[in-house]
N, C-alpha and C positions, 0 to 999 in steps of 0.2 A: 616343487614348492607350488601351492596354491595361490595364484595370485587375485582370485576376486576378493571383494570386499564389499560389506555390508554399505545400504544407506546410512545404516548410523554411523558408522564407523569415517566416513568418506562422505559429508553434507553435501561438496561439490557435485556428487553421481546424480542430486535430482534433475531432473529439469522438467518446469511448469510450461504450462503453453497455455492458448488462451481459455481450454476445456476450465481450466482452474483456475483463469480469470473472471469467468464467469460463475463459477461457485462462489468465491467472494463476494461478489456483485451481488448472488443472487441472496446473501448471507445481509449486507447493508439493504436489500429492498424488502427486506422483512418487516421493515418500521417499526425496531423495536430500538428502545433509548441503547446507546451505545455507550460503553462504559470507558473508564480510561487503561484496564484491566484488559477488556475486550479489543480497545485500541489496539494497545501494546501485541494482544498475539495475533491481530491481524497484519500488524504493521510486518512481524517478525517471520510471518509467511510470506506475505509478501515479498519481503528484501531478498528472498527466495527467486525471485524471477531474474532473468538475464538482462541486465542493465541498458544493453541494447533495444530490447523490447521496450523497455520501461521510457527511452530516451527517445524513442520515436513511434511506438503504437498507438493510435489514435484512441483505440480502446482501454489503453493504457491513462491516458490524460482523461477519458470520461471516466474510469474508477476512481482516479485520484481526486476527481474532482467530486466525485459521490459521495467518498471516503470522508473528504472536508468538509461537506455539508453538513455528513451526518453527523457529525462531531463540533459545527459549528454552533449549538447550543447549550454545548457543556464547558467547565472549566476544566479546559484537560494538561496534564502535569508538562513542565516546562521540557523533560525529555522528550516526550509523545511529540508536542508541540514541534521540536528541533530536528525529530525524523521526520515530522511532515514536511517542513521547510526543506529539507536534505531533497526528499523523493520529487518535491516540485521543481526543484533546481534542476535535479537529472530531466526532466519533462520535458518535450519541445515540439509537443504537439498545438496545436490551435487553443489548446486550453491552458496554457501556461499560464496568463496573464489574468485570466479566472480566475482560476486555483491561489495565484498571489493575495488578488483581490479580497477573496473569502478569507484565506489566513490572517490578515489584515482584522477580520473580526473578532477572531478569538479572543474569549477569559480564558487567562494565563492565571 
């Protein structure tokens, strides 16, 4: 019996590291209006990375916190909104209270 399995089949098998932190990033420094649409399938890649990473990488808390910027001139949907608040909570790098900060601005 064949035991591999596919990445689709088995989402668990990815694992991102920072090479793909940085395409994101490099994805938000584009300076193009960020949509709520756009939000949403960044967020859903994102949720992709290893919680751990996310809970302590420095470069983890300057994405999130890019993330929120970009995003802090739009009205974005109260879900988008509620993953951002989620992925900041997991956060506990220097930028935590930042990130809070900015969420604090958003149109809901």
């Amino acid at each position: 019996m064949n035991q591999s399995r596919s990445l689709s089949e088995d989402p668990s098998l990815i694992t991102l590291n920072d090479h793909h932190l940085t395409v994101l990033q490099t994805i938000l420094n584009q300076k193009i209006s960020v949509t709520n649409e756009m939000l949403r399938e960044i967020i859903s890649v994102y949720n992709l990375f290893n919680i751990s990473d996310i809970k302590k990488s420095k470069n983890h808390g300057m994405f999130l916190f890019s993330l929120c910027r970009a995003c802090s001139k739009i009205k974005i949907l109260n879900e988008n909104y509620q993953e951002l608040i989620r992925l900041s909570d997991i956060n506990e790098t220097f930028l935590k209270k930042k990130i809070k900060d900015l969420l604090k601005k958003f149109k809901i």
